[in-house]
C-alpha positions in Angstrom: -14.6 -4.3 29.4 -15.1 -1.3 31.8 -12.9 -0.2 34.5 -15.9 -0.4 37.0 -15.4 3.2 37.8 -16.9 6.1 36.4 -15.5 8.7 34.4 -14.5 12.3 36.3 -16.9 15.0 36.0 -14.4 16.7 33.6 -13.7 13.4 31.3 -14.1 15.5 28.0 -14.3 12.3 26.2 -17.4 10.8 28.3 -18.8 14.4 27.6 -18.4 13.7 23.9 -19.6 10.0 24.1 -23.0 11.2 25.7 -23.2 14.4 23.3 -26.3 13.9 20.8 -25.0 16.2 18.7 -21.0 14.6 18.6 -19.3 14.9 15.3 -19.2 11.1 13.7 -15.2 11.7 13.8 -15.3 12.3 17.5 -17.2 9.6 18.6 -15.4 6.9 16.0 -12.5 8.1 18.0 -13.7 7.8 20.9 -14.2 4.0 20.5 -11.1 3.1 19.1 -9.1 4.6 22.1 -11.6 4.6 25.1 -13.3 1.1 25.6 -14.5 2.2 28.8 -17.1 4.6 27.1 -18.1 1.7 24.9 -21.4 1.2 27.3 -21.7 5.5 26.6 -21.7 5.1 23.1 -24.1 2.5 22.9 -26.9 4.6 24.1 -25.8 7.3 22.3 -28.6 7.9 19.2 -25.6 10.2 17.5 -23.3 7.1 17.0 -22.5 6.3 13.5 -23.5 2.8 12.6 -19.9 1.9 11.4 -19.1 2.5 15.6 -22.8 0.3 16.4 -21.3 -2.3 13.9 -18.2 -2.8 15.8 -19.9 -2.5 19.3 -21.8 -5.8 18.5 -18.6 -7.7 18.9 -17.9 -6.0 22.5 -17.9 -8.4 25.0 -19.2 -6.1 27.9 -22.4 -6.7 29.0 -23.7 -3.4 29.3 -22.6 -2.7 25.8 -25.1 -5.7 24.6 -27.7 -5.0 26.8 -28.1 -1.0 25.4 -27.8 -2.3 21.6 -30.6 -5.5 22.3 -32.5 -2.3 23.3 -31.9 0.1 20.1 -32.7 -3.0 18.3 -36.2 -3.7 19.7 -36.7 0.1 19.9 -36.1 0.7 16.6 -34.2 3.7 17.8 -30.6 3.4 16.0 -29.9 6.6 14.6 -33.2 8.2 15.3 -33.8 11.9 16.9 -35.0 10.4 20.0 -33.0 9.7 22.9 -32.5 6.1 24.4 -35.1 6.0 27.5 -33.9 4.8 30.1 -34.2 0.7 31.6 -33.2 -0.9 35.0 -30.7 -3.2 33.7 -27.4 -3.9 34.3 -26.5 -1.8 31.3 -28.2 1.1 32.4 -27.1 0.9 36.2 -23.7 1.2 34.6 -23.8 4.0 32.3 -25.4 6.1 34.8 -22.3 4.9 37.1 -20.1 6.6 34.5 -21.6 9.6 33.0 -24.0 10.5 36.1 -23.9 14.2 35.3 -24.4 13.9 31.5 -27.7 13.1 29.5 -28.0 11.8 26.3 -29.7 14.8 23.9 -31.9 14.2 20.6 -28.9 14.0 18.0 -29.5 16.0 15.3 -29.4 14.8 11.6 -26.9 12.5 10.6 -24.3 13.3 7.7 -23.1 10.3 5.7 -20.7 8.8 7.6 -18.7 8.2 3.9 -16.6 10.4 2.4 -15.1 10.5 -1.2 -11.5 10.5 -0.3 -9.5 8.4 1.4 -5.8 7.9 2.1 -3.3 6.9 -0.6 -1.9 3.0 -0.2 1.7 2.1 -1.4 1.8 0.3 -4.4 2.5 0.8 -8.5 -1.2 0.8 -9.6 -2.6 4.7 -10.1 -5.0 6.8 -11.8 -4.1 9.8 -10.4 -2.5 11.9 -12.8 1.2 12.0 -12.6 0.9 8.5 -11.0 2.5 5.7 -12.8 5.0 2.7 -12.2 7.8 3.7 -13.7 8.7 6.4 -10.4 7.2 5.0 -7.7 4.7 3.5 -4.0 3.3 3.7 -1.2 7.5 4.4 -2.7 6.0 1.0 -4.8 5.1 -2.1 -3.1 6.0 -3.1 0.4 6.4 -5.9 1.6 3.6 -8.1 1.5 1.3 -8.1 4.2 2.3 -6.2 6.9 0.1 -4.1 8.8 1.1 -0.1 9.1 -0.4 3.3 10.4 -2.9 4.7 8.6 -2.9 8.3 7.6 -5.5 10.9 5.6 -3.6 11.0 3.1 -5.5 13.2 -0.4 -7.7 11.0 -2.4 -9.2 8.4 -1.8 -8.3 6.2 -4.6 -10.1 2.6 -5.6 -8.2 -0.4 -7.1 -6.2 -3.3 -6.3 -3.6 -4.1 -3.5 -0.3 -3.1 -5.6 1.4 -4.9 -2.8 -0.7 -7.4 -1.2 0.8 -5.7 2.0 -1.2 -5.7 5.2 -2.1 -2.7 6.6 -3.8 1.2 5.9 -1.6 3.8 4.0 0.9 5.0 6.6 2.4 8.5 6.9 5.4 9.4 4.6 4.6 6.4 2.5 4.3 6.8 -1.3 2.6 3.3 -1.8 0.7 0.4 0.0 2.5 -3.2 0.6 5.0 -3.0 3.2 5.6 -5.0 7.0 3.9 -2.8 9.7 5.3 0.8 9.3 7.8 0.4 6.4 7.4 2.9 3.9 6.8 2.0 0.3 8.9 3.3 -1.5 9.2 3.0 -5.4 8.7 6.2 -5.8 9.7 10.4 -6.4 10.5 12.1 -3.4 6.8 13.7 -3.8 5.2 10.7 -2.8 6.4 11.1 0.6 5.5 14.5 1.2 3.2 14.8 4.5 -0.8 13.9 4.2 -2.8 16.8 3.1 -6.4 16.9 3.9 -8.7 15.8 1.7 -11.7 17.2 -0.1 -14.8 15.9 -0.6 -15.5 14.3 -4.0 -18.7 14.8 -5.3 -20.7 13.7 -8.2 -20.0 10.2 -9.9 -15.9 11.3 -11.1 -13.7 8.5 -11.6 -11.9 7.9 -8.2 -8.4 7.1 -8.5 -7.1 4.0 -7.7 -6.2 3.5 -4.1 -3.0 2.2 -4.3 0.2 4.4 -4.1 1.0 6.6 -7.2 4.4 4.8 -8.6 5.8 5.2 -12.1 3.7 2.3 -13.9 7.3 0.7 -15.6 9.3 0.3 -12.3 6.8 -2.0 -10.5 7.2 -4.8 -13.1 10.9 -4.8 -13.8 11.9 -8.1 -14.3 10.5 -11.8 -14.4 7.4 -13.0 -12.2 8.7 -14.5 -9.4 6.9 -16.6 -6.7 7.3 -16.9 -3.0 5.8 -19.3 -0.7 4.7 -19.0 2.7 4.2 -21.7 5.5 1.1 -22.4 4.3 -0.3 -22.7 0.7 -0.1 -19.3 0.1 2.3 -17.4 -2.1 2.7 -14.1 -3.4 3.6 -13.2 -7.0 4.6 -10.1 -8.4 7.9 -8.4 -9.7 9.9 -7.7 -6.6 13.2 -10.1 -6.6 14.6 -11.3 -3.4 18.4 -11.2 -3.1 20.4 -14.1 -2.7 21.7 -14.2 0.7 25.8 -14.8 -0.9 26.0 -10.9 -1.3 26.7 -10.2 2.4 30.5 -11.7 1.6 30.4 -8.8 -1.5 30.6 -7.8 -5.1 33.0 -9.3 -8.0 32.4 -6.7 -11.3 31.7 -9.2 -14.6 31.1 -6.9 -17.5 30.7 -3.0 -18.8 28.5 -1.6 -21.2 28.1 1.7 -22.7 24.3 2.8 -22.1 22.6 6.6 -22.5 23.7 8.8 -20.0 21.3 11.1 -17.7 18.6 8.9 -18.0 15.8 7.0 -16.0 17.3 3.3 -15.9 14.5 0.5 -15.7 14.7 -3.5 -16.0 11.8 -5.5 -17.4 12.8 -8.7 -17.9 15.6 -9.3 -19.8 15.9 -6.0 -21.1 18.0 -3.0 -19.9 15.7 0.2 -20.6 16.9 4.2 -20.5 14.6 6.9 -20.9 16.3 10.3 -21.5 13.4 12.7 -20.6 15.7 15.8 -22.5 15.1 14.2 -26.1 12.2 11.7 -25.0 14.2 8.4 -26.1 13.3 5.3 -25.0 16.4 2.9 -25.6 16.4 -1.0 -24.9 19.5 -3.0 -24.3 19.5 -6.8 -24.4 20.9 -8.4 -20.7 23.3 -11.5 -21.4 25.7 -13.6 -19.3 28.5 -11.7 -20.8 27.3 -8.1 -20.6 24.9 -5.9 -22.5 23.7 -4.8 -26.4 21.6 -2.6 -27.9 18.7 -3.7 -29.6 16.9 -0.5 -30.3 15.7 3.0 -29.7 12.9 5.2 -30.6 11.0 8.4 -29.8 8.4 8.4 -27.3 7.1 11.7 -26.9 5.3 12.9 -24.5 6.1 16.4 -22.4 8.2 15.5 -19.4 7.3 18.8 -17.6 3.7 17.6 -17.6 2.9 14.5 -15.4 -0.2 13.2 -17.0 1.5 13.1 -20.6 4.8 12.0 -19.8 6.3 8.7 -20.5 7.2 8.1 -17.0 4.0 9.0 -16.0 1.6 6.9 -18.2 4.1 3.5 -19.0 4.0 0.5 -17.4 5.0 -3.0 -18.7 2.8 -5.7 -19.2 4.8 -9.2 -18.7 8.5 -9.4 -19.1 8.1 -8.4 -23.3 5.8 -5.9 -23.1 5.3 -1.8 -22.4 1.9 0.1 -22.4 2.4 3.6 -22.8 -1.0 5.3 -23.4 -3.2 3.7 -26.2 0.3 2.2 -27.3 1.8 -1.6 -26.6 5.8 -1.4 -27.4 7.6 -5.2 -28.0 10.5 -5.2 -25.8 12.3 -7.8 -28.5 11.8 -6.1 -31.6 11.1 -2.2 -30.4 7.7 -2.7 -32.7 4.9 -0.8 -31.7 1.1 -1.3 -31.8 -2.6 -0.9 -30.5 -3.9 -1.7 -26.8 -6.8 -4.4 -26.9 -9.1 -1.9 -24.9 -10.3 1.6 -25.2 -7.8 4.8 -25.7 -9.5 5.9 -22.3 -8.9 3.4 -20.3 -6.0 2.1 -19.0 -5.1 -1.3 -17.3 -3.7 -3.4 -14.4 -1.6 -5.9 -14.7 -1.5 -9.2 -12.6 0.7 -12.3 -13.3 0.6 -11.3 -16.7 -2.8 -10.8 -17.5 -4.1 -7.3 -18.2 -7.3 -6.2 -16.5 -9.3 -2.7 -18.0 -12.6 -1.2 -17.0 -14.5 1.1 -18.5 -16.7 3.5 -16.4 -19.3 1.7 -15.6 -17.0 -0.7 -13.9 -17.1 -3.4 -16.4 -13.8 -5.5 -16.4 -12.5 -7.4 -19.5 -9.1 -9.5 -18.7 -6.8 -10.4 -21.5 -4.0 -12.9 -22.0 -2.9 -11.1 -24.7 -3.4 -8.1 -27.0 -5.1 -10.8 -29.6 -6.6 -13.2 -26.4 -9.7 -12.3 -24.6 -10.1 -14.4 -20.7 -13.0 -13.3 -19.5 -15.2 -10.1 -18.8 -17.7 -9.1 -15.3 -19.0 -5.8 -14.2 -18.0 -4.7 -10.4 -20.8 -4.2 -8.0 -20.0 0.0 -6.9 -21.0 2.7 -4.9 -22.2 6.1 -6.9 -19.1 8.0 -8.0 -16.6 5.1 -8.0 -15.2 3.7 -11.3 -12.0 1.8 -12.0 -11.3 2.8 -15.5 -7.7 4.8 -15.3 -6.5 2.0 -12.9 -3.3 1.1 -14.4 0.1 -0.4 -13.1 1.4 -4.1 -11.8 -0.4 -5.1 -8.8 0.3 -8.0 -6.7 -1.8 -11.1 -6.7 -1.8 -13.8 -3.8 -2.3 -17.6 -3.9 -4.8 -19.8 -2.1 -5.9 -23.4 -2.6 -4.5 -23.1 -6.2 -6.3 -20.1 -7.0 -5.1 -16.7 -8.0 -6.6 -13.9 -6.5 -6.1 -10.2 -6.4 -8.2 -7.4 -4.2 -10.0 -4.2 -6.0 -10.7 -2.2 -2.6 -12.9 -4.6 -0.8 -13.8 -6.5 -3.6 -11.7 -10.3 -4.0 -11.4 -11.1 -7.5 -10.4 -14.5 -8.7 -7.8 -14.3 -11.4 -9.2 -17.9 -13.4 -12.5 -16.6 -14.2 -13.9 -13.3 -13.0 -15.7 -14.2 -10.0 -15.8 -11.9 -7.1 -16.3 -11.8 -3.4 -17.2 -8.2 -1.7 -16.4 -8.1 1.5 -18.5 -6.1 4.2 -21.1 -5.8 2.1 -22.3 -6.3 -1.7 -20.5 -3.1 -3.5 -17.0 -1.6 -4.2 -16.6 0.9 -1.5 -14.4 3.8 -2.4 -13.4 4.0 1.0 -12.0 0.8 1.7 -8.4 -1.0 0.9 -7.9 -4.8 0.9 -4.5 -6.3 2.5 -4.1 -9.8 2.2 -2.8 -12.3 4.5 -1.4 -15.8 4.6 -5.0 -17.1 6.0 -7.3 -14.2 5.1 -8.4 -10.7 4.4 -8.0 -7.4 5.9 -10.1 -4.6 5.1 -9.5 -1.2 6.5 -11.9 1.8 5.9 -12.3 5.8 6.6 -15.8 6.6 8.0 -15.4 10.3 8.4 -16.7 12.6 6.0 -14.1 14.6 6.4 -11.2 12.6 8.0 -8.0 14.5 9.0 -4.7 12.4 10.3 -6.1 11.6 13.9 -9.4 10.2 12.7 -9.4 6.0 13.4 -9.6 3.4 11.2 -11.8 0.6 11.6 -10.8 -2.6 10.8 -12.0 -6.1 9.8 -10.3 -9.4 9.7 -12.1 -12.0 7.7 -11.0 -15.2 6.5 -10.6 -16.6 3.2 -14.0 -17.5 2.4 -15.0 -14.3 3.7 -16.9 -14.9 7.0 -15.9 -12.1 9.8 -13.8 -12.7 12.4 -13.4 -9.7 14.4 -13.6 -5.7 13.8 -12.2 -2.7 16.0 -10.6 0.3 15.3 -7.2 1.9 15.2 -6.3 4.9 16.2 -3.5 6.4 13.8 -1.9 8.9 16.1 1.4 6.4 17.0 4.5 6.8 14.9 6.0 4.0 13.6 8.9 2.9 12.8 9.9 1.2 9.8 9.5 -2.4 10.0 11.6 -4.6 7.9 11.0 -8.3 7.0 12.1 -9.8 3.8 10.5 -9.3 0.4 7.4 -10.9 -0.2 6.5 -11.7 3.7 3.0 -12.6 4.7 1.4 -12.2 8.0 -1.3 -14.5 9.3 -4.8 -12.6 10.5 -3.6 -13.9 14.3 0.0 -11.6 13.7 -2.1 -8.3 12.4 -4.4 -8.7 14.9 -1.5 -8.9 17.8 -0.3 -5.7 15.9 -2.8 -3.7 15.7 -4.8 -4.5 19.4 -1.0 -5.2 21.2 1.4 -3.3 19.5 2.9 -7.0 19.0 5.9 -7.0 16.1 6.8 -9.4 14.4 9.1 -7.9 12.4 12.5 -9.5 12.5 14.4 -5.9 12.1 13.3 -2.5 12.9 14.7 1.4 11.5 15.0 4.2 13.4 14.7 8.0 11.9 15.1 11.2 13.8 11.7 12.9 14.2 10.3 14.9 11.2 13.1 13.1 8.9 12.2 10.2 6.3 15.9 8.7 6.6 16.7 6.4 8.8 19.8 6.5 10.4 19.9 3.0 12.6 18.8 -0.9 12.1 18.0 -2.8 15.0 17.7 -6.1 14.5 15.4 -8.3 16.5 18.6 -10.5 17.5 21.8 -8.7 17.5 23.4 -5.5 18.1 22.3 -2.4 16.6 24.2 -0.3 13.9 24.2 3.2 12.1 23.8 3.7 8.1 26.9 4.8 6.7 27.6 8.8 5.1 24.3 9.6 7.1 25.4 12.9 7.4 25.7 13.0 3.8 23.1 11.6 2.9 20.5 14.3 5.1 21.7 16.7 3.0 19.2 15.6 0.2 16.5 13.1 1.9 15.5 12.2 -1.8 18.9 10.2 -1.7 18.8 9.0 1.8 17.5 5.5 3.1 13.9 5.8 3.7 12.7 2.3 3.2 14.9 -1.3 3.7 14.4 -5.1 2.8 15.9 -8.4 4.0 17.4 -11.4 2.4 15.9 -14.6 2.3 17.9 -15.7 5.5 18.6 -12.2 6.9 21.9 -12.1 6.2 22.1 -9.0 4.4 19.6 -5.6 4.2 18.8 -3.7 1.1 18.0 0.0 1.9 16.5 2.0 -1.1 15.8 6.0 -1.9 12.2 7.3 -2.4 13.9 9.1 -5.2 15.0 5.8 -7.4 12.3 4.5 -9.9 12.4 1.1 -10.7 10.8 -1.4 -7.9 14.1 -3.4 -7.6 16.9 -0.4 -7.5 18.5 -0.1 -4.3 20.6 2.7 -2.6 23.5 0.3 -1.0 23.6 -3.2 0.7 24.8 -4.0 4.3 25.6 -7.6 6.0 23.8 -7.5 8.9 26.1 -9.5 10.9 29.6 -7.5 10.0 27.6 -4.4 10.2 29.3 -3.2 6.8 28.2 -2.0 3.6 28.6 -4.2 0.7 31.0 -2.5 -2.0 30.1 -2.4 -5.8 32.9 -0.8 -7.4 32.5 2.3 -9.2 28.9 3.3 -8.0 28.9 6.1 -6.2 25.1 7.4 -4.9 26.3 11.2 -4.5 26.6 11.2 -8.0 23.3 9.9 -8.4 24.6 6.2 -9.6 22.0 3.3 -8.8 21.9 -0.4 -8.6 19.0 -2.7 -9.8 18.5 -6.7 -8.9 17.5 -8.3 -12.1 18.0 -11.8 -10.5 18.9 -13.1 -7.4 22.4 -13.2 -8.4 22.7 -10.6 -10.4 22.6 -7.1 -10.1 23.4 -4.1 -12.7 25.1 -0.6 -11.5 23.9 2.3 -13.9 26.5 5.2 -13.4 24.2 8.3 -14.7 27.3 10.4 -15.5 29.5 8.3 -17.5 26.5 6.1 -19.3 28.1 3.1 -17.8 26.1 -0.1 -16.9 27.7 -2.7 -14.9 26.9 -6.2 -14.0 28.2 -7.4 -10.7 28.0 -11.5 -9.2 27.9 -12.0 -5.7 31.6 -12.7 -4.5 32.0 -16.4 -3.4 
């Protein structure tokens, strides 16, 4: 609703809102953060339609009476100017703008543009993007709304995460609670949004999702999390058992390659030594560790796109895919991927889903087993095919689903549901929720970091519920929940329009810095991270992104810099405010811990090619 007053005579925004000839940009951020102007803009022949779209759910009656006008006019987005009518609607614009008239707006560009920002998550067709490194940083937390920023390249595909919210600034990845930065990822996927170019012709455009080294994201066994409802998330993040607040007890040594790139899928301990381009597996028992093979990957590690950290990702707990090659985690063996040397894949709940460019999508159970095969409704320009990585999928009413942009896919048999409208849009990114969708898009054709979002909440059968847009300019702070959290559409909403948290624990970071150097819990006292000082010295090795146990007893903070999705920097009890000790790990020395179940965790010291296995102490 309006104030009731008008706008002064030097209200550069109401000057914009009337402007015929305002940039799309301008006027889509205009509605998102002056409500008051709403009546403005809906008179205004120069408003984008995406703006017009979201007016029709504005309560205000002048807002409805100018757009019943444009509508029997015929004169949305035409070069003539709204005339003018003794309504209510009318009485009240000219209350507000008296001193501005509305001009003939000039052509119209496309209020698309071919880039949009980068989510968190593992899937990527970017080069240099994979699993193995990464998000946005890897997956977040599932959904959990965060700021949006224009991040390069606009990038199709899946949810990686399943995470509410827009990519937000200094994230690598898509999936995390409202502000928390993905972070399964190199320290280059958190360096500050650039802005993007616009795409042209019909190129592949890279998946949307965060750019994480393909392997890290599906480190260990599928594991399942239910929320109050029906819904459940699955994917390869492993919640910690809530016993390791009281500490560590070490178990077992084993001798492992030194200097390497330490990754769990499944039961398997994997090192890759980028100096001689080994990949060596190590079998994970009860009792410690042993090698069960090793063999020569190749690839050039200077080189991104060709490197095995850059192009692997595993498929199940027993499976690798590195290029147009499938490598069995039991026996080391190695052959041919079921689908086309140029594509690639994604991988949800096991099954593997390619597309070739013309955005025709075969799923497979196996490398021998076929499920099913559809061809995605697109835009010009957007194809899935080098989509590749493990992307979360989300439960409803027994059904698996998983989200390609703003397209629903069901998991069982193909079928698909596009939301806000009836093609893939390469400008759009999915979050789910515990009761429903949330779609958030880039309108500009040019968008820089200030330009708004506009976001729609649906529910799960895909009727709207509401739309509006965000303006990106807050900073955030991380928000941290426990792994595999999902939001309701009525807690994003509160987010976004109230600035309502639900988060049960929030960081704080000094201003231009991705560490942080403070949790605040929602009950309780605050507390510092320990060696912050230290740890500033290289922020690739510094807390930039943090979980919570099950119960919230303890809080796992993690490095941008470590690659699989389940390594972790160090562990704190929330309530002694301490830091849980593993013996002999030392992060300065670039040592690293890994969760491979939710009572087990493994301690890789890079120097001395130790692995250790550590039990929570009891």
């Amino acid at each position: 609703m309006t104030t009731g007053y008008p706008p002064s005579s030097g209200d550069n925004d109401a000057t914009i809102a009337a402007d015929g000839f305002a940039p799309s940009h301008d006027l889509q951020r205009i509605a998102a953060t002056r409500p008051d102007l709403h009546p403005i803009l809906a008179v205004n022949p120069a408003t984008p339609q995406s703006v017009l779209d979201l007016l029709a759910h504005s309560d205000n009656v002048a807002v409805k009476e100018a757009l019943a006008r444009r509508s029997r006019q015929g004169t949305t987005q035409t070069d003539e100017a709204a005339p003018p009518a003794q309504s209510q609607a009318s009485e009240q614009i000219d209350a507000m703008a008296p001193t501005m008239a509305v001009g003939a707006a000039r052509p119209q560009q496309s209020t698309g543009y071919g880039s949009a920002p980068q989510g968190y998550g593992a899937v990527t067709g970017a080069p240099g993007s994979t699993d193995i490194a990464q998000p946005p940083g890897a997956d977040r937390p599932t959904s959990q709304p965060s700021v949006p920023s224009a991040s390069p390249v606009a990038q199709p595909g899946p949810r990686q995460t399943g995470s509410i919210g827009y990519p937000a600034m200094n994230q690598p990845a898509m999936g995390a609670p409202p502000g928390q930065p993905a972070f399964n990822g190199p320290p280059v996927q958190a360096a500050p949004a650039l802005r993007p170019k616009r795409r042209r012709g019909a190129t592949a455009v890279a998946v949307f999702l965060p750019i994480i080294l393909v392997l890290a994201a599906t480190g260990g066994a599928c594991w399942y999390f239910f929320g109050p409802s029906d819904a459940k998330i699955i994917n390869r993040h492993i919640e910690l058992s809530d016993d390791w607040k009281d500490g560590s007890v070490k178990k077992w040594d084993a001798d492992v390659a030194a200097s390497a790139t330490p990754l769990v899928v499944g039961d398997h301990f994997l090192t890759y030594e980028s100096s001689n381009h080994t990949l060596t597996a190590y079998t994970i028992a009860d009792s410690g560790m042993t090698k069960a093979w090793d063999l020569e990957v190749g690839g050039d590690s200077s080189d991104p796109s060709t490197s095995f950290e850059s192009t692997a990702y595993s498929w199940g707990d027993d499976k690798v895919v590195y290029g147009p090659t499938i490598i069995d985690l039991s026996s080391g063996k190695q052959g041919s991927v079921p689908w086309s040397e140029s594509q690639s894949a994604i991988i949800a709940d096991g099954i593997a889903i390619s597309c070739d460019t013309e955005n025709q999508c075969t799923a497979w159970e196996s490398p021998q087993k076929k499920k099913w095969t559809i061809t995605i409704p697109a835009e010009d320009g957007v194809n899935f095919s080098s989509m590749r990585g493990n992307v979360n999928v989300v439960t409803h009413k027994k059904h698996k689903y998983i989200t390609i942009n703003n397209v629903v896919l069901d998991l069982a048999d193909g079928k698909t549901k596009v939301l806000g409208g009836d093609k893939a849009k390469a400008t759009t990114n999915t979050d789910y929720a515990e009761d429903g969708w949330v779609v958030y898009e880039k309108n500009a054709l040019n968008p820089g970091p200030d330009d708004p979002w506009s976001v729609v909440e649906y529910d799960l059968d895909g009727k709207q519920l509401s739309a509006y847009f965000v303006d990106p300019k807050k900073e955030e702070s991380p928000l941290i929940y426990p792994e595999h959290y999902l939001l309701t559409i009525k807690q994003i909403h509160a987010y976004h329009k109230k600035n309502e948290s639900p988060a049960p624990m929030t960081g704080l970071r000094d201003s231009g810095s991705s560490c942080i150097n403070m949790l605040v819990p929602k009950v309780g006292k605050s507390f510092t991270i320990p060696n912050l000082e230290k740890k500033k010295e290289n922020e690739a090795f510094c807390a930039s992104g943090a979980t919570l146990s099950p119960k919230k007893k303890a809080v796992k903070l993690k490095a941008q810099a470590q690659v699989d999705p389940n390594a972790f920097l160090y562990l704190m009890d929330v309530k002694r405010e301490k830091q849980v000790e593993f013996a002999g790990i030392f992060w300065e020395r670039g040592d690293s811990l890994i969760v491979v179940k939710p009572d087990l965790i493994i301690g890789y010291m890079r120097d001395l090619g130790k692995a250790r296995g550590y039990k929570p102490e009891l």
